[in-house]
DSSP file (Angstrom, degrees, kcal/mol; ACC not computed):
  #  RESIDUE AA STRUCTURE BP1 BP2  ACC     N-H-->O    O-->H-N    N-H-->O    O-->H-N    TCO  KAPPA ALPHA  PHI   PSI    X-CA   Y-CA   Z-CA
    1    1 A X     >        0   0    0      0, 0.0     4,-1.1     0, 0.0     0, 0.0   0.000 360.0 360.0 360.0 -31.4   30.0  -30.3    2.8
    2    2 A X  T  4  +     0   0    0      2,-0.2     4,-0.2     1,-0.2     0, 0.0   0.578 360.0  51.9 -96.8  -4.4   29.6  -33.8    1.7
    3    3 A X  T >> S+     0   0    0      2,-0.1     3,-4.2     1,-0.1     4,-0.8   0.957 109.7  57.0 -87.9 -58.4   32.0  -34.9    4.9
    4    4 A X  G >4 S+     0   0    0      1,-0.3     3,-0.5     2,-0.2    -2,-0.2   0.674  98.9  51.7  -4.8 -62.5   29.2  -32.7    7.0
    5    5 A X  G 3< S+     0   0    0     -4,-1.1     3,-0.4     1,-0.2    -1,-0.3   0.391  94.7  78.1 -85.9  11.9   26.1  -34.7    5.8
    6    6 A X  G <4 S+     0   0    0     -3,-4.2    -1,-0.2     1,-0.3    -2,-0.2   0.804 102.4  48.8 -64.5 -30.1   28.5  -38.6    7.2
    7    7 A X  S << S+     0   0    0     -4,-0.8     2,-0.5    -3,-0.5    -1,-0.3  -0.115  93.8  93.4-118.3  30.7   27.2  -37.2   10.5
    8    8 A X  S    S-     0   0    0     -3,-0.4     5,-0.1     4,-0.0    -3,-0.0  -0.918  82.0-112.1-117.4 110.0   23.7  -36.7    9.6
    9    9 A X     >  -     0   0    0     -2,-0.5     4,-1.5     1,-0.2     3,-0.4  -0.303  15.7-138.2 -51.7 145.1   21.1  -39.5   10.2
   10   10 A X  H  > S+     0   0    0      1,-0.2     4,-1.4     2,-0.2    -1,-0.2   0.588  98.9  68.7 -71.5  -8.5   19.9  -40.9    7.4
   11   11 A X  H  > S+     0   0    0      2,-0.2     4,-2.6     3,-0.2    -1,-0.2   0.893 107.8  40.2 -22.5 -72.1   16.5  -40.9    8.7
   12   12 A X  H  > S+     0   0    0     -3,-0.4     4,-1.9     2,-0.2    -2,-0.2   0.990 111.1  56.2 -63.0 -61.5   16.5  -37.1    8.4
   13   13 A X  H  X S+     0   0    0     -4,-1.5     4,-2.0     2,-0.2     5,-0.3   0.944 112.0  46.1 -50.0 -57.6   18.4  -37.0    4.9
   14   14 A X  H >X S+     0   0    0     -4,-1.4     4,-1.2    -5,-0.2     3,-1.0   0.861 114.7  43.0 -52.4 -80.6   15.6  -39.3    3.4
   15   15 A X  H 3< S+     0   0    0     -4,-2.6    -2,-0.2     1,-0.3    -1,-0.2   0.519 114.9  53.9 -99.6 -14.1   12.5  -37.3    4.9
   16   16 A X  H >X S+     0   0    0     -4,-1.9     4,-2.0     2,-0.1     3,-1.0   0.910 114.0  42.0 -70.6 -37.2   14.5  -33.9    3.8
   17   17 A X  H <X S+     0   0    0     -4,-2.0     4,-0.9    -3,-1.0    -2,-0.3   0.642 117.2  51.6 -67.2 -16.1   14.8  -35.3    0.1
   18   18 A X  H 3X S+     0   0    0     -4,-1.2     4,-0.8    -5,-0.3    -1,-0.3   0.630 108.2  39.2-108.1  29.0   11.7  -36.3    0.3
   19   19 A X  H <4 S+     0   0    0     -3,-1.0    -2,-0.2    -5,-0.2     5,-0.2   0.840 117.1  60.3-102.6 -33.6    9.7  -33.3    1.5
   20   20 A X  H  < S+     0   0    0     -4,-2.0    -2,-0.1     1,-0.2    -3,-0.1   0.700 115.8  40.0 -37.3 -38.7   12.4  -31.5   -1.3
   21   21 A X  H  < S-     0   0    0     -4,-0.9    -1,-0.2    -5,-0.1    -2,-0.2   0.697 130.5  -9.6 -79.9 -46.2   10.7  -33.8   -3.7
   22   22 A X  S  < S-     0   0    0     -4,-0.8     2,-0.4    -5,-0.1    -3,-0.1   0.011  98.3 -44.3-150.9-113.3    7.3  -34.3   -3.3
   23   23 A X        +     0   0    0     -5,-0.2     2,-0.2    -2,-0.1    -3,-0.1  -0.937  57.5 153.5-149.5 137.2    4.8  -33.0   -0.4
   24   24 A X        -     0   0    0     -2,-0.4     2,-0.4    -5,-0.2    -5,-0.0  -0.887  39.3-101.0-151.6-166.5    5.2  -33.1    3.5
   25   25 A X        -     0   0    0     -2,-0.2     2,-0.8     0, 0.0    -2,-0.0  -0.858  28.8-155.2-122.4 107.8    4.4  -31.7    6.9
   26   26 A X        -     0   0    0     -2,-0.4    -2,-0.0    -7,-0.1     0, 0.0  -0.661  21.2-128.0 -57.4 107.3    6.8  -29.3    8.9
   27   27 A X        +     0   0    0     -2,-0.8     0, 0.0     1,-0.1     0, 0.0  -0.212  44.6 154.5 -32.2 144.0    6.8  -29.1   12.4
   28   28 A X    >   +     0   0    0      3,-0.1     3,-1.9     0, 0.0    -1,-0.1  -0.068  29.1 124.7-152.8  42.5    6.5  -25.0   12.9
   29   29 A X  T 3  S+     0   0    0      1,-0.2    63,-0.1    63,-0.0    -2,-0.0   0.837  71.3  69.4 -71.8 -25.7    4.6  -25.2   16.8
   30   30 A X  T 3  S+     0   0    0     61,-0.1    62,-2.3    62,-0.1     2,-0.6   0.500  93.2  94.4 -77.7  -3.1    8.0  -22.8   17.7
   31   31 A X  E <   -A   91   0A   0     -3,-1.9     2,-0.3    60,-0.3    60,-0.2  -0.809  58.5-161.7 -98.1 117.6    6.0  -20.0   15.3
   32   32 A X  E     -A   90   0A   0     58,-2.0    58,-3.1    -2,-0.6     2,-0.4  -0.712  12.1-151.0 -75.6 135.2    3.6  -17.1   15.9
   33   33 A X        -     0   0    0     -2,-0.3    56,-0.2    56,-0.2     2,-0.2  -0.923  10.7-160.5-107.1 116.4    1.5  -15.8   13.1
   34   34 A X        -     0   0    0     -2,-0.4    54,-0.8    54,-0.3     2,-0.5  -0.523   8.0-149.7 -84.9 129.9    0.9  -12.4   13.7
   35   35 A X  E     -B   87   0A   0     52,-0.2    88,-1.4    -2,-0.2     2,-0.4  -0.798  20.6-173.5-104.5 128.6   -2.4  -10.7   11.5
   36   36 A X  E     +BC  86 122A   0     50,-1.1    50,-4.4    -2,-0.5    86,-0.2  -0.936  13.7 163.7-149.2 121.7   -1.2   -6.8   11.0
   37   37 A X  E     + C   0 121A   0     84,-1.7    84,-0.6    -2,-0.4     4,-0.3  -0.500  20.7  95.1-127.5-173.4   -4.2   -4.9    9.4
   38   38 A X  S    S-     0   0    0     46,-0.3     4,-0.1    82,-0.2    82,-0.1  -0.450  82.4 -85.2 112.7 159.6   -4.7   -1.2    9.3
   39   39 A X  S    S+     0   0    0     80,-0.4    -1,-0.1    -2,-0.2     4,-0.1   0.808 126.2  42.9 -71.1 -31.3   -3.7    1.5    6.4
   40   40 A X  S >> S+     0   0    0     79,-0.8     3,-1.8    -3,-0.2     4,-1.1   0.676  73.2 110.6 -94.3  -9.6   -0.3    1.8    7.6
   41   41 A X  T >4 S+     0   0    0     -4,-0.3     3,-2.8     1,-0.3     4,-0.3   0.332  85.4  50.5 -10.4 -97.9    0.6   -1.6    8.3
   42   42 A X  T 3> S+     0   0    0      1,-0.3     4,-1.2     2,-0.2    -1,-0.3   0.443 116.2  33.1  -9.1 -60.1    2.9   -1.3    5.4
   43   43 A X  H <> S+     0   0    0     -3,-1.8     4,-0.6     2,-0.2    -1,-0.3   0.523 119.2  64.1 -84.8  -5.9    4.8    2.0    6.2
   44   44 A X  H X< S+     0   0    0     -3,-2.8     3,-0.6    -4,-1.1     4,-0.4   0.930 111.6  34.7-110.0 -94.1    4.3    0.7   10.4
   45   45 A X  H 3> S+     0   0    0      1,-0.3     4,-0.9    -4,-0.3     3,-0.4   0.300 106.8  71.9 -88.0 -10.7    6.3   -2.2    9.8
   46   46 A X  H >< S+     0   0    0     -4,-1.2     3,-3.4    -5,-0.2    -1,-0.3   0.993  87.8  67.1 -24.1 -81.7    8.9   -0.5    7.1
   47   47 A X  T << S+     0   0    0     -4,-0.6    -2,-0.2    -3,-0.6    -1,-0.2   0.385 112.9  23.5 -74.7 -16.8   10.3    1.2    9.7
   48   48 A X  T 34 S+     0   0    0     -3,-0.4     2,-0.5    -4,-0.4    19,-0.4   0.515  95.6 100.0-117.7  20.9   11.9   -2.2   11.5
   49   49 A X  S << S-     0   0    0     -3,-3.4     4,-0.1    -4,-0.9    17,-0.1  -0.742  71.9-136.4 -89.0 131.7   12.1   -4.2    9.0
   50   50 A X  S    S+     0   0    0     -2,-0.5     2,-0.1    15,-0.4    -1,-0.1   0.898  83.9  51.3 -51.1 -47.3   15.7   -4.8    7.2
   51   51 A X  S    S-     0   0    0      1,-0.1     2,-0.9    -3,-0.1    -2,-0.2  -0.506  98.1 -86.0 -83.0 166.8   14.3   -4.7    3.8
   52   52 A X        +     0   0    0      1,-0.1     3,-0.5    -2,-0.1    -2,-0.1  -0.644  36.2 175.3 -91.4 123.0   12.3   -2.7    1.8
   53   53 A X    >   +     0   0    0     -2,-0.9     3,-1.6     1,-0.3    -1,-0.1   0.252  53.7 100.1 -92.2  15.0    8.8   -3.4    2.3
   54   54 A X  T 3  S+     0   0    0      1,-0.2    -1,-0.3   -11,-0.0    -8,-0.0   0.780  78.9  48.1 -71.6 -27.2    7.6   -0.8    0.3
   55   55 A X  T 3  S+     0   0    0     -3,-0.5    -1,-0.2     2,-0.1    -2,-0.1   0.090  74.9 134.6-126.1  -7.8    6.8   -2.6   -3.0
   56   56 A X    <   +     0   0    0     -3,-1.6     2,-0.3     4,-0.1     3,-0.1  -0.465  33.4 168.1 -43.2 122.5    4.5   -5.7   -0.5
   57   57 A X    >   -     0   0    0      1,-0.3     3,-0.6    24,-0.1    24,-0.3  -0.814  51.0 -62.7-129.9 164.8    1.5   -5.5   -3.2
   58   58 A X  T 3  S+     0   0    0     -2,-0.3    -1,-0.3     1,-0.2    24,-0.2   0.163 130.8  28.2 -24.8 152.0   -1.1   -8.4   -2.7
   59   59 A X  T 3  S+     0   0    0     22,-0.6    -1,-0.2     1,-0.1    23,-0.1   0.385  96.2 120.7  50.0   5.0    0.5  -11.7   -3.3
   60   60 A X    <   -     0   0    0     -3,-0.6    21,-0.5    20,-0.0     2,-0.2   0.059  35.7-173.5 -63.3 178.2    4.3  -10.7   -2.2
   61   61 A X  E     -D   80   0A   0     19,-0.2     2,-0.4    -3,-0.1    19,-0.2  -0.785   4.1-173.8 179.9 162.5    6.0  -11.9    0.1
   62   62 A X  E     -D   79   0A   0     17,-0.7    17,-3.1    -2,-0.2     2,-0.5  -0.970  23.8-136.7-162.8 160.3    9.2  -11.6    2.0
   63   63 A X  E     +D   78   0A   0     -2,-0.4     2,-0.4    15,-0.2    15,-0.3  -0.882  43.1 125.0-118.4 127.0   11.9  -12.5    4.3
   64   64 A X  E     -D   77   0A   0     13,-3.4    13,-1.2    -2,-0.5     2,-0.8  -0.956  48.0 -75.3-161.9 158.5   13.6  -10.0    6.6
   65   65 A X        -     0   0    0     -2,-0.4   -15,-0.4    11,-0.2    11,-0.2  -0.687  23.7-134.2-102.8 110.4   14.6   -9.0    9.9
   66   66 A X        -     0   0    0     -2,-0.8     8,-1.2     7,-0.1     2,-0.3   0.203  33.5-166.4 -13.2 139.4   12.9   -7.6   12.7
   67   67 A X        -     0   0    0    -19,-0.4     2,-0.2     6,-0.3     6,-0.1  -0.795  19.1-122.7 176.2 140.8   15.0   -4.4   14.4
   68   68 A X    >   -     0   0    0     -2,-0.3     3,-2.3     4,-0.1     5,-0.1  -0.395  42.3 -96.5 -73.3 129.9   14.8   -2.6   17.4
   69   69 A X  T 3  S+     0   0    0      1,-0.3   -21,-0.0    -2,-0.2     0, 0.0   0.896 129.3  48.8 -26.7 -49.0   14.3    0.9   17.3
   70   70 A X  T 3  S-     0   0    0      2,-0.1    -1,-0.3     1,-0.0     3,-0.0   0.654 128.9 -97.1 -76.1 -15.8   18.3    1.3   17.7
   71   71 A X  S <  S+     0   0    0     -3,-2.3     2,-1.2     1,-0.1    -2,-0.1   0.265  73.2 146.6  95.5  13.3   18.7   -1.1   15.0
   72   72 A X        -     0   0    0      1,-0.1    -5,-0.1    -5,-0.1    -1,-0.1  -0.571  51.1-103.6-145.6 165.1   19.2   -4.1   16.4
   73   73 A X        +     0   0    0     -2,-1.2    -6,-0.3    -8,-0.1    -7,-0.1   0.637  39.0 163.7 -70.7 139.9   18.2   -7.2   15.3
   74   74 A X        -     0   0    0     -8,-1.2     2,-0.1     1,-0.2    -7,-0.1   0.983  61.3 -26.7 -38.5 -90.7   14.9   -9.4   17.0
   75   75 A X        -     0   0    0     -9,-0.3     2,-0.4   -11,-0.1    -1,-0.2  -0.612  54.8-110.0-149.7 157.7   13.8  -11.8   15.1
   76   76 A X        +     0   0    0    -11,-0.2    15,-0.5    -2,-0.1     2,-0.3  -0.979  41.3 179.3-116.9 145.4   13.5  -13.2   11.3
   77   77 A X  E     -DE  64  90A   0    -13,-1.2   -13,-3.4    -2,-0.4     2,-0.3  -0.835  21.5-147.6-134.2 160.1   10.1  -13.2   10.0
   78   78 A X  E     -DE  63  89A   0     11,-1.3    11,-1.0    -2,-0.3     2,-0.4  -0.993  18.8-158.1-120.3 126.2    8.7  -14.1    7.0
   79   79 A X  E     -DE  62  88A   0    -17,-3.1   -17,-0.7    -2,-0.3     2,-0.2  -0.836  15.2-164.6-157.1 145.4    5.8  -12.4    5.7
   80   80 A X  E     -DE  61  87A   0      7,-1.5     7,-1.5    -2,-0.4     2,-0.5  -0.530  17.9-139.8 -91.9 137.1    2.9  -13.0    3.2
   81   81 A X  E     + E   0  86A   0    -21,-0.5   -22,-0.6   -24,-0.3     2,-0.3  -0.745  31.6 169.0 -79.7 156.5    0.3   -9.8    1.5
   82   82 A X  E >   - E   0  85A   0      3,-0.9     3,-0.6    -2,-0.5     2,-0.1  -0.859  54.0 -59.0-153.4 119.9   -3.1  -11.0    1.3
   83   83 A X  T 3  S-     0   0    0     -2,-0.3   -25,-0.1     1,-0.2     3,-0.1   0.140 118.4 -12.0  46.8 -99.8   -6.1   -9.1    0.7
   84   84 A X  T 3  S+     0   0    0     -2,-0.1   -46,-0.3     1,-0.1    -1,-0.2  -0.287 129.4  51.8-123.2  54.6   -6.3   -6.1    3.6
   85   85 A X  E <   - E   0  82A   0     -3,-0.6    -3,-0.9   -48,-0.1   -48,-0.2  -0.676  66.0-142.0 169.8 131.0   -3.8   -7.6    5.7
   86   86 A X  E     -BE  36  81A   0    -50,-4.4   -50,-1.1    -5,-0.2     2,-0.3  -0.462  22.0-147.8 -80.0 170.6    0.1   -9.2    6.1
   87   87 A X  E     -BE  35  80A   0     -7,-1.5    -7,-1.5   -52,-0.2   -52,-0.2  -0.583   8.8-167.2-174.4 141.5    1.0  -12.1    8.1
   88   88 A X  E     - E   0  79A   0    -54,-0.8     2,-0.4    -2,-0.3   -54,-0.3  -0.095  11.5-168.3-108.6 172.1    3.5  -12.3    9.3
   89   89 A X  E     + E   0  78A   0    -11,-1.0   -11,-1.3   -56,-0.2     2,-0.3  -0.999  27.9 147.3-146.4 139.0    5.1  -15.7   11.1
   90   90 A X  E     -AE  32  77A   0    -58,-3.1   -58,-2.0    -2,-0.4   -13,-0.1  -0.923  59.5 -58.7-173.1 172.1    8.6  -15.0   13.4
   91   91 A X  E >>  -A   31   0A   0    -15,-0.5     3,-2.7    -2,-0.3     4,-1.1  -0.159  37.7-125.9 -67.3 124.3    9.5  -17.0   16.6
   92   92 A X  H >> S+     0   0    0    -62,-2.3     3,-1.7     1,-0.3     4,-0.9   0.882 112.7  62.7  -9.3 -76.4    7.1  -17.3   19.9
   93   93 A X  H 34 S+     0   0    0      1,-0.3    -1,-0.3   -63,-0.2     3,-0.1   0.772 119.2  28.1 -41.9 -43.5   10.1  -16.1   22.2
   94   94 A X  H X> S+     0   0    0     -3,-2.7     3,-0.9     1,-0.1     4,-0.7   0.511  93.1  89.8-100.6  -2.7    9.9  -12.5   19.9
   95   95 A X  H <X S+     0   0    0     -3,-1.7     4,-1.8    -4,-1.1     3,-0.3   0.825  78.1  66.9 -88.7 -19.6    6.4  -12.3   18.9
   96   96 A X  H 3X S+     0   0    0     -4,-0.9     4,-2.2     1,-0.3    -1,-0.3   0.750  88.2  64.5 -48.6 -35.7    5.6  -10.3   22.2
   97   97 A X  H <> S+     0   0    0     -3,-0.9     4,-1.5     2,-0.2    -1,-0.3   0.876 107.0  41.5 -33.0 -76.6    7.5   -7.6   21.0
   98   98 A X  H  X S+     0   0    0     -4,-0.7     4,-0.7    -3,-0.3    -2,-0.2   0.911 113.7  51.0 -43.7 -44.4    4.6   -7.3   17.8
   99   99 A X  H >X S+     0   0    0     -4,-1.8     3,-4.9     2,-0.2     4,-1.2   0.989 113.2  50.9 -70.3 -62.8    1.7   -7.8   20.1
  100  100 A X  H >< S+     0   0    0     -4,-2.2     3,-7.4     1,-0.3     6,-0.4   0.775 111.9  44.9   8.1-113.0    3.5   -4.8   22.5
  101  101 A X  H 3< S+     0   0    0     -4,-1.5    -1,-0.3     1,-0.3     7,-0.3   0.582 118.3  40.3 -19.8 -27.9    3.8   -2.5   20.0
  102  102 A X  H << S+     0   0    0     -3,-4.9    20,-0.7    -4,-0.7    -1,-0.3   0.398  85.3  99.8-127.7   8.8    0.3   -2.9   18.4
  103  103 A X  S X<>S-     0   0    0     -3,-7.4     3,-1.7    -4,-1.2     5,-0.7  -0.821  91.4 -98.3-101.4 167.9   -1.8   -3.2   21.3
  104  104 A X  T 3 5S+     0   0    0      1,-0.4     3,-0.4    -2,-0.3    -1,-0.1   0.630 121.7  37.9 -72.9 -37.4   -3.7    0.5   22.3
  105  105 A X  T 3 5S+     0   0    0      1,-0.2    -1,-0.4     2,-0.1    -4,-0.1   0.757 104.1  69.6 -95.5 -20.7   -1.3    1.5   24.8
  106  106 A X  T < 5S-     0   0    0     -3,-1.7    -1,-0.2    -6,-0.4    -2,-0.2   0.172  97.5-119.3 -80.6  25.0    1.7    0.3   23.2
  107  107 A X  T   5 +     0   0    0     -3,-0.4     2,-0.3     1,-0.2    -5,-0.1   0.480  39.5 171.5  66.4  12.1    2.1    2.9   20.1
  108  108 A X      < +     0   0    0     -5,-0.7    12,-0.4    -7,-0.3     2,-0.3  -0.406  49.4  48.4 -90.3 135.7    2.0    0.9   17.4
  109  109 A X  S    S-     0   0    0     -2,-0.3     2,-0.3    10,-0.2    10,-0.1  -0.802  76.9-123.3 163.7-164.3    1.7    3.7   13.9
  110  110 A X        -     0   0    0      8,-0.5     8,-1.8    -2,-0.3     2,-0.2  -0.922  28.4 -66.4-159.1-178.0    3.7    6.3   13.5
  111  111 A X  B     -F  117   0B   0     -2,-0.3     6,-0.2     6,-0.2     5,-0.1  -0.349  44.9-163.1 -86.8 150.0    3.6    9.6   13.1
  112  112 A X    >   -     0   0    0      4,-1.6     2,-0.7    -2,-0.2     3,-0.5  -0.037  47.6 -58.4-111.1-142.8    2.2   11.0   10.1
  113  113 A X  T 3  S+     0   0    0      1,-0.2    -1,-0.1     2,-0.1     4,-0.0  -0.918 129.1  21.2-100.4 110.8    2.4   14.6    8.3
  114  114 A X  T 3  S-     0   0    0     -2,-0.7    -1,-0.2     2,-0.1     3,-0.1   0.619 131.3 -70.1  66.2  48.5    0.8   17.0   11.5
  115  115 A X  S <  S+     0   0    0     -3,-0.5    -2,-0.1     1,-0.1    -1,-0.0   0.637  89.6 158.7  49.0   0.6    1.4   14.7   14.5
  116  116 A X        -     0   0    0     -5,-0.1    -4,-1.6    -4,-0.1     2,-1.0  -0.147  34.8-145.1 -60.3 152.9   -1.3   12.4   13.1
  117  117 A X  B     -F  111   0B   0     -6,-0.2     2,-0.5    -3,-0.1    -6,-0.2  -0.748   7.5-160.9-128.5 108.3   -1.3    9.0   14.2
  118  118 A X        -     0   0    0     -8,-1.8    -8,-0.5    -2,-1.0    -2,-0.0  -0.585  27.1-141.3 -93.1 111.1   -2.4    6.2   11.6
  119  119 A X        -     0   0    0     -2,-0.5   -79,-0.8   -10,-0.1   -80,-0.4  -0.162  18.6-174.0 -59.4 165.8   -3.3    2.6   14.2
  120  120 A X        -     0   0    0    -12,-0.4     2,-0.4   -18,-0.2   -82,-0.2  -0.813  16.4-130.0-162.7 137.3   -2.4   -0.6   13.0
  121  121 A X  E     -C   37   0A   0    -84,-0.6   -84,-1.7    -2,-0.3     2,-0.4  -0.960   9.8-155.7-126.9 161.8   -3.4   -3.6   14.8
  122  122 A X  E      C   36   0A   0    -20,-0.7   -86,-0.2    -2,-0.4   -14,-0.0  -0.896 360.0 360.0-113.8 112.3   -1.6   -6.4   15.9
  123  123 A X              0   0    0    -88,-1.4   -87,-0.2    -2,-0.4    -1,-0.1   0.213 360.0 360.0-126.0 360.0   -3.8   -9.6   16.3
């Protein structure tokens, strides 16, 4: 590892120890944060995410990966509970994929216990 970081400017290796250290700003303009509100969010977003999201109570937060109905993978997202709502952050280039899914015509719930169908929306 240590032969790895010879070929590393030291530029970067200074402004990673020091952001490691003390307080900085990250570039993250390559990130969507997606607002997913609703009753089901939770159980709505289960059903592609690689972990279990079941246990998200206010203040959680997790890392996991996006999946395709078929299982396979998007995106990685990261996402925080807060109040009546997640949000969620995963790369521009997949976030279409959420907006899809959660806009009126694009399905996003699932089915519940009698074909009912609990919205979630994607903003």
């Amino acid at each position: 590892m240590s032969e790895l970081l010879n070929h590393v400017d030291p530029a970067v290796v200074a402004e990673f120890d020091r952001l490691r250290e003390d307080c900085g700003i990250v570039e993250m303009s390559d990130l969507s944060l997606i607002f997913l509100t609703g009753e089901d969010r939770k159980g709505w977003l289960q059903g592609q995410a690689t972990n279990n999201l079941r246990s998200m109570d206010h203040g959680a937060s997790s890392a996991f990966c996006l999946c395709e109905p078929t299982g396979q993978i998007v995106s990685v997202c990261d996402l925080w509970s807060v109040n009546d709502r997640f949000l969620l952050t995963t790369s521009h280039k997949h976030a279409h994929r959420l907006y899809a899914a959660g806009s009126p015509n694009g399905g996003a719930g699932r089915r519940g216990g009698g074909g009912r169908f609990d919205p979630v929306q994607v903003d």
